[in-house]
C-alpha positions as CSV (number, residue, x, y, z in Angstrom):
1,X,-14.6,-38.1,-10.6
2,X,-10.9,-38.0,-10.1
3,X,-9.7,-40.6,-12.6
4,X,-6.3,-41.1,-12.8
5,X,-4.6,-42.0,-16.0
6,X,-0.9,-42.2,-16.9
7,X,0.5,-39.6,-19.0
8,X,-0.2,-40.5,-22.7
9,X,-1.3,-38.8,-25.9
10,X,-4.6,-39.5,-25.4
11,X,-4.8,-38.8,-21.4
12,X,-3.8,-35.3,-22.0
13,X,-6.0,-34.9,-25.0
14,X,-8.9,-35.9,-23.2
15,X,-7.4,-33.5,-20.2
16,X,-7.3,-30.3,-22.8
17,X,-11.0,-31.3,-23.4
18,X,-11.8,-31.5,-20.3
19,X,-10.0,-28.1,-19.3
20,X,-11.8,-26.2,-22.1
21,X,-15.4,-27.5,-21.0
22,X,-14.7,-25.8,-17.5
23,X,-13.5,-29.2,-16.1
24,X,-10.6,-29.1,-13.4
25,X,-7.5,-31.2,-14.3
26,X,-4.5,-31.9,-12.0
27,X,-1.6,-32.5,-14.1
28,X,2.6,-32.2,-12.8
29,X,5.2,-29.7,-13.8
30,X,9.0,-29.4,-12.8
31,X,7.8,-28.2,-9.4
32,X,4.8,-29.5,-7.5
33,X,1.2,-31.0,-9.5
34,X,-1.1,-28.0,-10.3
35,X,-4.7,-27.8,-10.0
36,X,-5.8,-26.8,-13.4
37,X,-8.7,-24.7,-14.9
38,X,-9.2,-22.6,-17.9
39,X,-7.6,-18.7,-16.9
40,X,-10.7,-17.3,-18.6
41,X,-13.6,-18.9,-16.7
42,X,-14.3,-17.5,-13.9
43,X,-16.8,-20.3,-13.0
44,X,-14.1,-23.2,-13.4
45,X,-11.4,-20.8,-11.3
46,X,-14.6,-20.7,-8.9
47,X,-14.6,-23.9,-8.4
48,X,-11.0,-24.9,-8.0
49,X,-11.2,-22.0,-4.9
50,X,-14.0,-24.1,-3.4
51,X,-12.1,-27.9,-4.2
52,X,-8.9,-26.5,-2.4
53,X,-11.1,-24.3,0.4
54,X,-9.1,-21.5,-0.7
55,X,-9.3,-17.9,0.5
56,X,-10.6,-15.3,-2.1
57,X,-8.0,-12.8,-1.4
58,X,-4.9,-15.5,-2.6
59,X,-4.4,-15.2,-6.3
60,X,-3.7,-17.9,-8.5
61,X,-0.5,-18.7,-11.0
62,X,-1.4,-18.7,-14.6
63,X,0.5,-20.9,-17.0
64,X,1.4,-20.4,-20.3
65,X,3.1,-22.6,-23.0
66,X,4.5,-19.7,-25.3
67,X,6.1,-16.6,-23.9
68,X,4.6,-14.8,-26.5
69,X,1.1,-15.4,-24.6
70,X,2.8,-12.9,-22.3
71,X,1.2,-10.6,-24.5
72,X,-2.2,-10.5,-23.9
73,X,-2.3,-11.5,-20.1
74,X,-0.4,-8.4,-18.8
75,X,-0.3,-4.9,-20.0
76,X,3.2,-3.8,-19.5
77,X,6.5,-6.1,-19.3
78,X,9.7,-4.6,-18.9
79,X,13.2,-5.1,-19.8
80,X,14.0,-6.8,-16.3
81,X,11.5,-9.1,-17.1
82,X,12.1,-10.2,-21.0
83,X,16.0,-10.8,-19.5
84,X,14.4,-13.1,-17.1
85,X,12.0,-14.6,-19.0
86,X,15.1,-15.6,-21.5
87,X,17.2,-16.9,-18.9
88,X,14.9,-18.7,-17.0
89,X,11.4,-19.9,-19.2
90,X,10.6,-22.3,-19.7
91,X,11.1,-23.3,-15.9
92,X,10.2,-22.7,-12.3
93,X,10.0,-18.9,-12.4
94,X,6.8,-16.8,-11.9
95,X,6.8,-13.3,-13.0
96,X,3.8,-10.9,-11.0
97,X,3.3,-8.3,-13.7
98,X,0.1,-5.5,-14.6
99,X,-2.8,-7.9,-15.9
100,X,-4.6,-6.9,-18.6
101,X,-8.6,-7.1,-18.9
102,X,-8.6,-10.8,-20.3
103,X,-8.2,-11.9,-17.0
104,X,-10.9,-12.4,-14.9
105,X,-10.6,-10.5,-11.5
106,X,-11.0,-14.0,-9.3
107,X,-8.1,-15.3,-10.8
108,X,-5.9,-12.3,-9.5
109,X,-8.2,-12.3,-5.9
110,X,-8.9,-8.4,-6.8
111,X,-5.1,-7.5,-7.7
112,X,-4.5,-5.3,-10.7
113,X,-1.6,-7.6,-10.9
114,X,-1.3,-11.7,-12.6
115,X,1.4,-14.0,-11.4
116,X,2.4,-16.2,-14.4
117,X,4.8,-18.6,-15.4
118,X,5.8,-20.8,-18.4
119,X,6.4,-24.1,-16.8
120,X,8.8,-26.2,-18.5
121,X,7.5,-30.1,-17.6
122,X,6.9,-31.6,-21.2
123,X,3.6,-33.0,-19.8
124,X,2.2,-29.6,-18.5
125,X,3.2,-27.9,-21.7
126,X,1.6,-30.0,-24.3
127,X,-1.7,-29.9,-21.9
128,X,-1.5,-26.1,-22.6
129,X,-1.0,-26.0,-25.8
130,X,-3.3,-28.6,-26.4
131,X,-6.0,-26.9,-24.6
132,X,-5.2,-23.7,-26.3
133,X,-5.9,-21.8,-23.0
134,X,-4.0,-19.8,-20.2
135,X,-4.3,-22.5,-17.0
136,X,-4.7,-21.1,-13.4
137,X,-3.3,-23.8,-11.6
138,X,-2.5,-23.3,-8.0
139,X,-1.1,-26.4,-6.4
140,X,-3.2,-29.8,-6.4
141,X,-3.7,-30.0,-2.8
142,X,-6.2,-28.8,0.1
143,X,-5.2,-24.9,0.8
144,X,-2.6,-24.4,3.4
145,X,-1.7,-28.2,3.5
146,X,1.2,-30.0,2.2
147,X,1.9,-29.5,-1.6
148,X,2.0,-32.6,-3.9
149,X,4.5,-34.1,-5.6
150,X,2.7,-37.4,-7.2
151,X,-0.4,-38.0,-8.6
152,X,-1.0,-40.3,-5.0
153,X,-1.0,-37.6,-3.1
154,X,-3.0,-35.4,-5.2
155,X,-5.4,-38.9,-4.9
156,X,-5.3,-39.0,-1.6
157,X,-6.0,-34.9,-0.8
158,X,-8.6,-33.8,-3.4
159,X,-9.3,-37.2,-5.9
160,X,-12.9,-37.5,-5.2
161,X,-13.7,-33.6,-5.7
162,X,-12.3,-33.1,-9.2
163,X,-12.2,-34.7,-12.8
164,X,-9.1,-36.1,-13.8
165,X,-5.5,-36.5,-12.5
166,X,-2.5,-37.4,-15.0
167,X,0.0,-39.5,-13.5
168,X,3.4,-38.0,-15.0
169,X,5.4,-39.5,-11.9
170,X,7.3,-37.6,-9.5
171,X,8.3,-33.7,-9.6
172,X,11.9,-33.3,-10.5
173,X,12.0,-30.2,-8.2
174,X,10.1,-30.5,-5.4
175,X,9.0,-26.9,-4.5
176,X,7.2,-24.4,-5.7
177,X,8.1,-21.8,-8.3
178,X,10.4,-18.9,-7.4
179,X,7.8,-15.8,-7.6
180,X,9.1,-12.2,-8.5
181,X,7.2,-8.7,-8.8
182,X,9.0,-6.9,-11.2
183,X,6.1,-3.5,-11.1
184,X,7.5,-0.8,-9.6
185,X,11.1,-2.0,-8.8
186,X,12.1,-6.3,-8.6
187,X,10.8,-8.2,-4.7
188,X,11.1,-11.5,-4.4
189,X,7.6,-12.6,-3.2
190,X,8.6,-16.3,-2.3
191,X,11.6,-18.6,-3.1
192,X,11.9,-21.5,-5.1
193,X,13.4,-23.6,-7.9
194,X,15.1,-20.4,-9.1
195,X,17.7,-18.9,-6.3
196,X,18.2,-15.4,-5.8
197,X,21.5,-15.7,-6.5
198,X,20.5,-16.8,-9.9
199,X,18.4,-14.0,-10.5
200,X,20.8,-11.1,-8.8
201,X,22.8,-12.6,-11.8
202,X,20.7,-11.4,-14.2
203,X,18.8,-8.2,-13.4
204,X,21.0,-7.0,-10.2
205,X,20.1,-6.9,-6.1
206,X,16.2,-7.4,-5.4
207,X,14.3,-6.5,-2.5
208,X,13.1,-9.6,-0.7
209,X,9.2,-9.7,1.5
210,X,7.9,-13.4,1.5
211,X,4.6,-12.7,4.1
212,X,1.7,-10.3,3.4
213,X,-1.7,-10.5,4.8
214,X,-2.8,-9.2,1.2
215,X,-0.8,-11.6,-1.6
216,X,0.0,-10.8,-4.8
217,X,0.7,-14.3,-5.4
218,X,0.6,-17.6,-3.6
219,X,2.5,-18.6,-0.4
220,X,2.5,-15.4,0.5
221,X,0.8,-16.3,3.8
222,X,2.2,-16.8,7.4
223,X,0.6,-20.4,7.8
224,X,1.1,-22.9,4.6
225,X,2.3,-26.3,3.5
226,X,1.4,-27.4,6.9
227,X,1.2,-31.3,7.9
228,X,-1.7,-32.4,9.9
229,X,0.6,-33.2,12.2
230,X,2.9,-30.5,14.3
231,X,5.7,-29.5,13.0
232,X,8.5,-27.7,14.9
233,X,12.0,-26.6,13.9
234,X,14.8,-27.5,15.8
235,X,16.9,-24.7,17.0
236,X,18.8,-26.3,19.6
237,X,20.6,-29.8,19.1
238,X,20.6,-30.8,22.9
239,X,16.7,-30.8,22.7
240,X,15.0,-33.3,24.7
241,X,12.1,-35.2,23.5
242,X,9.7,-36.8,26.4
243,X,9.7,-40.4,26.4
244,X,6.0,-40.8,26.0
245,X,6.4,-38.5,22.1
246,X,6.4,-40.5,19.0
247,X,8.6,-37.7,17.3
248,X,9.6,-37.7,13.2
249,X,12.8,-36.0,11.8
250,X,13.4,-34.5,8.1
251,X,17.1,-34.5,8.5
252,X,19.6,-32.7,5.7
253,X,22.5,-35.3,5.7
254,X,20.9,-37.3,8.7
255,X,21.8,-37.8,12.5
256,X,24.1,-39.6,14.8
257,X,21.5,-40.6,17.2
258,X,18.2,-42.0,15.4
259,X,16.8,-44.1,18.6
260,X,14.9,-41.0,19.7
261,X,12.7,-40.8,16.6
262,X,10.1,-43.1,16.0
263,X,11.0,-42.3,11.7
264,X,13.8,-40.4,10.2
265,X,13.4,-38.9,7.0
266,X,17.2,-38.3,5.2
267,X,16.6,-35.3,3.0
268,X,20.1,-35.7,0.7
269,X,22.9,-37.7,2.3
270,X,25.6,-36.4,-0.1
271,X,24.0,-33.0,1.0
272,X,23.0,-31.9,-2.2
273,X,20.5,-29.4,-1.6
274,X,18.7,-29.5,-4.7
275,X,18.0,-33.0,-3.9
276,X,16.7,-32.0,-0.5
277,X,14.3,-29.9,-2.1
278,X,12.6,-32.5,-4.4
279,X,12.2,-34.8,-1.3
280,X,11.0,-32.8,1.3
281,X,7.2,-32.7,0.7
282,X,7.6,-36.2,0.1
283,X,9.2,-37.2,3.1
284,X,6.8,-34.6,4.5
285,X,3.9,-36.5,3.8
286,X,4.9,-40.0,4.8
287,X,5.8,-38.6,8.0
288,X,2.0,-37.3,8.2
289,X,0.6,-40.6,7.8
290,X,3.3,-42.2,10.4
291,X,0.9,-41.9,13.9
292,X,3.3,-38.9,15.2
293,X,2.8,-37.1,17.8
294,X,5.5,-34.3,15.8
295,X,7.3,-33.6,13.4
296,X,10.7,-32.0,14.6
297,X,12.9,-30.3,11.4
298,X,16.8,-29.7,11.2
299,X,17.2,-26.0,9.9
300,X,18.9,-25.9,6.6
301,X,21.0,-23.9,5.3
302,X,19.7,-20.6,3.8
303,X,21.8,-20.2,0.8
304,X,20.8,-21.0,-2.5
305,X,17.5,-23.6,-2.8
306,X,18.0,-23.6,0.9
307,X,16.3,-20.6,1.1
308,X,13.1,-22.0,-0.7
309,X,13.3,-25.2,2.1
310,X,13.2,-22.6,5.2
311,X,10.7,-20.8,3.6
312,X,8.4,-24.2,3.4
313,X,9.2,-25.5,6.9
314,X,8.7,-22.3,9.1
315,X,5.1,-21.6,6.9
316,X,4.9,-25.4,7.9
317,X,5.6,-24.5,11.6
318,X,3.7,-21.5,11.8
319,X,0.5,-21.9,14.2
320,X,-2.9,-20.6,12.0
């Protein structure tokens, strides 16, 4: 159980096989590693809710390799969305449109609704289309705790509980797909690789609701992508930290003062945001394993991918 093998022709062949036998498959896209099972088992989906300890009421992401596929998973797809889907797929985009029957309900946690995207990682792709099957791949990590961005800490989190892990290195963007409803009228459910600027571009002003105690797609929820250990925002620079706290930073462009943290983690020092992004969970997780007593975070600014890195760290800082 939990084999990991480098990325290869044969590694994902034996992954497809795996996949279509009701297996479970962590493999990486552009954003964060998935946790893969076949979209039309409900058994395998089963399962992946019980390796993560998920909730029943959060649905999953489904991934496609073809927009095409779009087809058959949802029942109606507007013109909002086919402008989207050619500006944006394949990449970190997830569109919550009216599922059709194919789909089991478990999949969509009772929502007459699927979230699904088209990622655009050359390993995830082939994998679908190899496997010649819709994926429901949430992210490769215990529910509500930090998302992973290698195959280690997919290893590390859930190795033992599942079958195979493809090592395709590190995710280029760091976060999670941007998710849009685009039912009724366009909300943005949760920000990610894809800014709202970006998409305002496109289809024109959207409505914006990133918590609900009933999601119609993942990191929806108050509490998420937590650390085991605290994690608090910073909200005013002159804070004091006690002398008896071994305290962590995730800094943007880093600080002056660094003698009162026991580790500093340097997000982007040329303050590229996108950079930021694709090291936070990183950073994130070696500060978990550092023997803090917290984790204190700068607030960044929420412009742009900025917006998907707030999002993260105050779900992060939330108490459960």
């Amino acid at each position: 159980m939990g084999e990991v093998l480098k990325a290869s022709k044969e590694s994902i062949e034996r992954a497809a096989a795996i996949l279509q036998a009701g297996g479970l498959v962590a493999f990486p896209t552009e954003t964060v590693y998935g946790l893969g099972a076949s979209a039309l088992d409900p058994k395998a989906v089963a399962r992946v809710f019980e390796v993560k300890n998920r909730p029943s009421f959060d649905p999953f992401i489904v991934h496609i390799a073809d927009s095409s596929d779009l087809e058959q998973l949802c029942t109606r797809i507007n013109e909002k969305a086919y402008k989207l889907i050619d500006k944006f797929w394949p990449g970190p985009l997830t569109l919550v449109l009216p599922k059709s029957d194919i789909i089991p309900d478990i999949v969509t946690a009772g929502n007459n609704t699927l979230a699904v995207r088209m990622p655009s990682h050359p390993i995830a792709l082939e994998l679908i289309r190899q496997t010649g099957l819709p994926i429901a791949a949430p992210s490769a990590n215990p529910f509500s705790r930090l998302s992973p961005t290698t195959a280690d800490h997919v290893k590390n989190q859930i190795g033992s509980k599942i079958d195979l892990i493809i090592d395709g290195g590190s995710c280029a963007i760091g976060v999670e797909s941007t998710v849009l409803e685009l039912t009724e009228e366009a909300v943005l459910l949760r920000p990610g690789g894809i800014t709202i600027e970006e998409i305002e571009e496109v289809i024109g002003p959207i409505k914006t609701t990133f918590s609900s105690a009933k999601p119609h797609s993942p990191g929806q929820l108050l509490h998420h992508y937590s650390p085991h250990t605290h994690l608090q925002i910073i909200k005013d620079e002159n804070f004091v930290i006690p002398n008896e706290i071994r305290a962590g930073l995730i800094t943007f462009k880093g600080v002056r003062d660094q003698s009162r943290f026991k580790n500093v983690e340097v997000l982007s020092e040329s303050g590229d945001l996108y950079q930021a992004a694709s090291n936070l969970f990183s950073a994130l997780h070696r500060l978990d394993v550092a023997n803090l007593d917290i984790i204190y975070a700068e607030a960044f600014p929420e412009t742009g991918i900025g917006m998907a890195i707030m999002d993260r760290l105050k779900k992060a800082e939330h108490k459960s």
